[in-house]
N, C-alpha and C positions, 0 to 999 in steps of 0.2 A: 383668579381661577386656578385650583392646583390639581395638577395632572395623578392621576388612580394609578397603584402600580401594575397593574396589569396594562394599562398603553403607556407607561415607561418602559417594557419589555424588549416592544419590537425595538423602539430606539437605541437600548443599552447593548442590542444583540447587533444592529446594525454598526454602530460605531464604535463597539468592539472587533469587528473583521474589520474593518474601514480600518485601524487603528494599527491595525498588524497588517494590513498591507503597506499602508503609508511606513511603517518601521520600518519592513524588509526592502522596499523600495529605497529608502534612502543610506542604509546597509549598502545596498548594492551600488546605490549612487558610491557612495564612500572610496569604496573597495575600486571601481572602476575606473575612478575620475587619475586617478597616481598611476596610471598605470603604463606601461612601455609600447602602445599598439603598436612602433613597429616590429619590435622583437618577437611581439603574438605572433602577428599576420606573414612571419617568415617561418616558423613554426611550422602553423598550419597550411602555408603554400608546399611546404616539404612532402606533405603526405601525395602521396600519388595516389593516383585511381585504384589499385590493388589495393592499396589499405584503405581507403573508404570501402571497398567491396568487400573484404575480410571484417569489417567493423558493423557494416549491417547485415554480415548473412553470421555473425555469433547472435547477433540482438535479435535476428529471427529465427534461430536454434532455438534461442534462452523461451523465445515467448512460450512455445508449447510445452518446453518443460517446466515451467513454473505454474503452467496449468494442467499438470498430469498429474498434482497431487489431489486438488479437483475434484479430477473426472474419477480419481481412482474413491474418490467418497463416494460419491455419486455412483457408482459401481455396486459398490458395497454395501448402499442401503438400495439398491435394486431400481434404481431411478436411472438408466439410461440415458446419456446425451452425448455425442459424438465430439471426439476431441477438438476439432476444429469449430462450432462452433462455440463450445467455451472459451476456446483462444479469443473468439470476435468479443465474448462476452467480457472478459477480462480484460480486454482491452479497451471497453466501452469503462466499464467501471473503476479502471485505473487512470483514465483519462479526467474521471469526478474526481477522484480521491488527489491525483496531483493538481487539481486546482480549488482544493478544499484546503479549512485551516485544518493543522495539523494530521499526524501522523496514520498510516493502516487504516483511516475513516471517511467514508464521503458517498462510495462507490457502492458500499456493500447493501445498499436496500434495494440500488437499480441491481445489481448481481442477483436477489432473489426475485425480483420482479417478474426478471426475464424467463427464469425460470418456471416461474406461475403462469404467468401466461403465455407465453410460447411453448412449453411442453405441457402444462396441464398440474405439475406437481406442486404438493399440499404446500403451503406456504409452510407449516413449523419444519417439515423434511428439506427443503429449500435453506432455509435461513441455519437450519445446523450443519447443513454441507459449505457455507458460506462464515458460518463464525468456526468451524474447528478447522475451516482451511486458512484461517487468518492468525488463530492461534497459533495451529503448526508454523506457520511462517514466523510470526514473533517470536515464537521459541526457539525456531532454526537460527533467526536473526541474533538472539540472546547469545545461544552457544557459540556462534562464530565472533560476535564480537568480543565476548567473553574472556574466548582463546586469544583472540589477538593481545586482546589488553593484557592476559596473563604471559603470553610470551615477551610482550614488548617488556611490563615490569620487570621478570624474573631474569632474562636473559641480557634485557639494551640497561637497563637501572640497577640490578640487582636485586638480591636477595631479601635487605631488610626493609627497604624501599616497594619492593612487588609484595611484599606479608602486607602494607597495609593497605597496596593498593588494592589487592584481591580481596580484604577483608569489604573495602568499599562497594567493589563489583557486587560482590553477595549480598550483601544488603541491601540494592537496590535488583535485583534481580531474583529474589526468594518471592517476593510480591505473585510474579508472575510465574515462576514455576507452583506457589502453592496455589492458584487458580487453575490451571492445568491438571495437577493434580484431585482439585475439589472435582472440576468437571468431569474428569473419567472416572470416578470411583462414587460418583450416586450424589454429591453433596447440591447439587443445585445453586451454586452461586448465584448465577445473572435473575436468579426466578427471585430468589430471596432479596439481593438488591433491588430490586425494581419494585418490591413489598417494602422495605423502609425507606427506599428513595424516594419512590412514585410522587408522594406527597410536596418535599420541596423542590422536584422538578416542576411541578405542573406551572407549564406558559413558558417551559424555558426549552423544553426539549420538547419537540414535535412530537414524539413515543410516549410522551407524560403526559394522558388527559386525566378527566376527572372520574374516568372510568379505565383502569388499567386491567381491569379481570383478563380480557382477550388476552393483550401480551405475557402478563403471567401464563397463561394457560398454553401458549404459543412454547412460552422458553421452557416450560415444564417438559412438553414433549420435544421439540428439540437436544434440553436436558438429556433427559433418557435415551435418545437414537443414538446419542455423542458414548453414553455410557457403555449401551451395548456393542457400540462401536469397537472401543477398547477392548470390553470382555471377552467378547463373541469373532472379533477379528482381528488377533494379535501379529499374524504376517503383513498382512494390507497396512496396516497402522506402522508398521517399520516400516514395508518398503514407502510410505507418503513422507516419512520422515527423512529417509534414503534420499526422495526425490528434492526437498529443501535442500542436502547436502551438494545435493549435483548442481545446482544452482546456484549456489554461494560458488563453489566451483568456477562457474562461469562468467559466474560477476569478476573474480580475481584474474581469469586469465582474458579477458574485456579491460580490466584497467593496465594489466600489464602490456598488453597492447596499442592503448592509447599511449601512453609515454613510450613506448619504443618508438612509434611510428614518429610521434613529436620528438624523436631523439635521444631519449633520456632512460633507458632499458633502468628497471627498479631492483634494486636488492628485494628477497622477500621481506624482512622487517621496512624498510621505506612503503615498499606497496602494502602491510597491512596497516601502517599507522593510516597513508591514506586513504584505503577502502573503510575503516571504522569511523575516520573524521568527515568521509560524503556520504556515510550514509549518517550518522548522529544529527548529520545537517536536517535530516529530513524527517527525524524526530523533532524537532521542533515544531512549533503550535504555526508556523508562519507559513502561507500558500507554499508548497514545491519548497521550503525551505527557502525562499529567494532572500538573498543576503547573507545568509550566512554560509552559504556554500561558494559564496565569490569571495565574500570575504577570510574564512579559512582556509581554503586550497593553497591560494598563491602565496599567502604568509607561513602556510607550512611547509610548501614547497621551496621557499626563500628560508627556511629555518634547518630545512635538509642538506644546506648547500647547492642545490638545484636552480634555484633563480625562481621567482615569483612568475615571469611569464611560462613557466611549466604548468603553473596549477590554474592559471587564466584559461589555459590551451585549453586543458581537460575540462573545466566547468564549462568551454562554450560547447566543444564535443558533447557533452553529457547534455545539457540544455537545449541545441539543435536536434539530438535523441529521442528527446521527452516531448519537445514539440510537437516534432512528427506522430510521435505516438499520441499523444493527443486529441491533435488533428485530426488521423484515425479512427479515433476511439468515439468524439465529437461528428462525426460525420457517421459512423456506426449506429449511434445512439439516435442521429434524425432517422436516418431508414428504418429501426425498430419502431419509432413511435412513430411515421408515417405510415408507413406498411402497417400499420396494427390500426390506425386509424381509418385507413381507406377500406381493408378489410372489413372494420364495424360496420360502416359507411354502407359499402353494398350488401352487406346482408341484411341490414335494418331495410335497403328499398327494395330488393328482390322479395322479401317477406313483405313488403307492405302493398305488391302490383299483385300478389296474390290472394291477398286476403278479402274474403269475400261482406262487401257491406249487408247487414241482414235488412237494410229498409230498402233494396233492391227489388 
C-alpha cells in the first residue's frame, strides 16, 4: 500500500514542528545542564521588590506603545478601535506568534479576526492594518539591528573589518526594504506572489486552496489601502514609524535594567551586542526561539568578560516575561472565543422562542 502525497502532507507538516521542537528543547537542555545554579539563584535573589516593580510597570509602558502604531493605522484608514483594546488584542496574538515556529508569524489572522468580528471591519481593511504594522515593525527591527551591527563593526572591529561586515548587512536586508518599497508605491507584491505561488503551495499552507481568487482579491485591496496610505498620509506614516523608534528605545533601556539590577550595569556597545543577539534568537524558525537564546546569552556573556550566569539571569527574566504575557494573552483568547460563542448561542434561541410555526 503506498501513501498519495497529499496524506504525506499533514504528516511531513507534523513532524517537521515536532522536529524543531525536540531541537530547541534539547538546545536548551545543553545550555542548562553546565550551568552554575547557584551563582544564578544569588543573582536573581539580589533583585528586590523595587526592581521587579520597575521591570513590570516598563513592560506595561512598552505594551501600549508598541500598539499605537496600530491604532494610529487603524485611524487613518477611518476604522476606529480604542487603544486599550488592541493592547488585549496584541497581546492575545503575540501570545500565538511566541508559541509559533518562527518569527513576526502565528498571531496575525487571529489580530484580523478580532477585528472582523468584534468591530464589524472588512476583512481586506483589517488584514492591511495588520500586515503594514508588522512590516513597519520588521523594518524598525532592520534599522536598529542594522545600527548596531554597523557600530559594533565600525567602531569595536574596525574599519576594514565593518566595510565587509556592512556590505553583508545590505545584502540581506535590501530583500526587505525593496518589499517595503514595492508595497507603498503601487507594485502589489504579496497579490502577485500568491499568483505564482498559489499553485506549489496548495495542501501545505492553509491560505493555498485550489481556489485562491478571494485572497488575491483580498491582498489586491489591502495592497492599495497600504499605498494610499503612504501617498495620502505622509505625517501618520512618520509618526508610526516614530512610534517603532520609541520602542526599540524601550527594549534597550528594559535590558539595561535587567543587568543592573542582576549587578552587572552594561557599556552601550555590551548592551547592543546583546539586544541584537536576543533578539536574532527569535528570528529563528524555533517556538519562542527556545535554545538558542539559552544557549547564546550566557556564552556571550561569558565572552564579555561578565560570566555566563549573567546571561542565564537575563534569559530566565526575559522567559518568566513571556510566560506571563502568554498566559495573558491565552486566557484573553478563551473569553473572545467564549463570549463570542455564547453570544451566537442566545441569539440563535431568543430568535428561535419567537419564531412563529406557520402549521400552528
Amino acid at each position: 500500500m503506498s501513501l498519495k502525497p497529499s496524506s504525506l502532507r499533514p504528516i511531513i507538516k507534523k513532524s517537521w514542528r515536532l522536529l524543531l521542537l525536540l531541537l530547541g528543547l534539547l538546545l536548551a537542555w545543553q545550555a542548562l545542564r553546565a550551568a552554575n545554579w547557584g551563582e544564578v539563584w544569588n543573582l536573581l535573589a539580589g533583585m528586590g521588590p523595587l526592581a521587579i516593580l520597575a521591570l513590570a510597570a516598563i513592560n506595561v509602558l512598552l505594551l501600549p506603545v508598541m500598539t499605537a502604531r496600530w491604532w494610529l493605522l487603524l485611524q487613518t484608514l477611518d476604522l476606529p478601535v480604542g487603544l486599550l483594546p488592541l493592547t488585549a488584542y496584541r497581546i492575545t496574538a503575540n501570545a500565538l506568534s511566541y508559541l509559533s515556529p518562527g518569527p513576526h508569524f502565528g498571531g496575525e489572522p487571529l489580530a484580523v479576526y478580532l477585528l472582523h468580528r468584534r468591530h464589524g471591519h472588512a476583512l481586506s481593511a483589517a488584514a492591511t492594518t495588520v500586515a503594514v504594522d508588522r512590516l513597519l515593525e520588521l523594518l524598525a527591527s532592520l534599522v536598529v539591528l542594522v545600527c548596531c551591527l554597523a557600530y559594533l563593526a565600525i567602531v569595536e572591529a574596525g574599519l576594514p573589518s565593518g566595510g565587509r561586515t556592512l556590505l553583508i548587512i545590505v545584502f540581506f536586508t535590501a530583500p526587505f526594504v525593496w518589499l517595503l518599497w514595492a508595497l507603498f508605491t503601487g507594485k502589489k507584491p504579496f497579490s502577485r506572489f500568491v499568483l505564482l505561488a498559489g499553485p506549489c503551495c496548495i495542501g501545505y499552507i492553509p491560505f493555498f486552496t485550489g481556489n485562491s481568487g478571494s485572497l488575491t482579491d483580498y491582498l489586491v485591496q489591502g495592497e492599495s489601502l497600504a499605498e494610499s496610505l503612504y501617498a495620502d498620509h505622509r505625517r501618520r506614516f512618520l509618526l508610526a514609524n516614530l512610534l517603532s523608534l520609541v520602542h526599540w528605545s524601550g527594549v534597550f533601556v528594559e535590558f539595561w535594567l535587567m543587568s543592573f539590577f542582576l549587578g552587572f550595569p552594561l557599556s552601550f556597545p555590551h548592551l547592543a551586542v546583546l539586544v541584537v543577539v536576543a533578539r536574532l534568537a527569535f528570528f529563528t524558525p524555533l517556538p519562542a526561539g527556545i535554545g538558542v537564546l539559552e544557549t547564546a546569552l550566557p556564552w556571550l556573556t561569558a565572552a564579555l568578560g561578565q560570566g555566563s550566569s549573567l546571561g542565564l539571569g537575563l534569559c530566565l527574566i526575559i522567559r518568566f516575561r513571556d510566560l506571563l504575557f502568554s498566559l495573558a494573552g491565552l486566557g484573553l483568547l478563551m473569553k473572545y472565543l467564549t463570549c463570542r460563542g455564547k453570544i451566537v448561542i442566545i441569539n440563535s434561541a431568543s430568535k428561535a422562542s419567537v419564531r412563529v410555526d406557520p402549521l400552528e
